[in-house]
N, C-alpha and C positions, 0 to 999 in steps of 0.2 A: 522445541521450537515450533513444531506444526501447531500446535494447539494458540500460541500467542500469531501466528499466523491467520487462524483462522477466524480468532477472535477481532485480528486486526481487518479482515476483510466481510467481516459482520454487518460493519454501518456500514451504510451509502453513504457519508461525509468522504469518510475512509478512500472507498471505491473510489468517488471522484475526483477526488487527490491523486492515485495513483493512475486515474485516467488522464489525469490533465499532464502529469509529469510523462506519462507515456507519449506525447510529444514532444518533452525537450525540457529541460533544466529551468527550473524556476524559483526566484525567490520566496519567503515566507510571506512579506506582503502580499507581490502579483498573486500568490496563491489564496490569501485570506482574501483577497478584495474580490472573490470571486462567492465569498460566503457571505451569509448576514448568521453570522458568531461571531460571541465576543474573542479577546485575544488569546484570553485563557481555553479557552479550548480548541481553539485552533492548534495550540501551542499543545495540550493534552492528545490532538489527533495525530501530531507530528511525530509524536515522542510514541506514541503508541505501534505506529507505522515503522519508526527508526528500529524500537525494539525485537518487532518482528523478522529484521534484515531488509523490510521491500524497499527503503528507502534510505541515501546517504545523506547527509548534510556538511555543508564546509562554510566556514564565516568569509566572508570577504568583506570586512572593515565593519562597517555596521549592520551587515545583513547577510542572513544564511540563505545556500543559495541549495535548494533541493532537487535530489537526482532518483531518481527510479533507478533499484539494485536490479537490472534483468536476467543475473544468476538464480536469485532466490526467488524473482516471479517465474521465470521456466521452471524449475522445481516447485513452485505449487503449481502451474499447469500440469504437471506431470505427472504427481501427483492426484490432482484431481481427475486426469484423462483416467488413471489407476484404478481408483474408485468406481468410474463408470465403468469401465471393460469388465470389473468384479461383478457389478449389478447386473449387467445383461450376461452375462455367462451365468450367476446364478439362476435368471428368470427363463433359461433356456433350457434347465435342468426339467 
């Protein structure tokens, strides 16, 4: 799972998705009309993010309304904080 994670937070499309949802639930329109892409890859950056865990999706009638999972984003902060504390412990050696 970390690897499709990281891979999910590779682009800055990505990022920005999960920055924008880090304010509050949004649809897949409100969130496309924030990009200039077409639908198909809005729709591939959804599904990429969904894959990962950072993000949930639920239909309500004609339209999926997206949530930032902030279990799975604290564990890669966590993660990531990991990584660092390993790098400067090792560069202290």
């Amino acid at each position: 799972m970390r690897d499709r994670v990281f891979k999910a937070l590779a682009d800055p499309t990505r990022r920005e998705i999960l920055r924008l949802l880090a304010k509050g639930e949004a649809t897949a329109g409100e969130l496309a009309d924030r990009f200039q892409i077409t639908a198909p890859s809005m729709s591939h950056h959804f599904n990429v993010l969904k894959d990962a865990g950072l993000i949930d999706g639920r239909r309500e009638g004609q339209q999926i309304v997206y949530t930032l999972n902030t279990t799975v984003y604290q564990d890669v902060i966590r993660s990531l904080m990991d990584l660092i504390s390993l790098e400067s412990k090792e560069e202290t050696r």
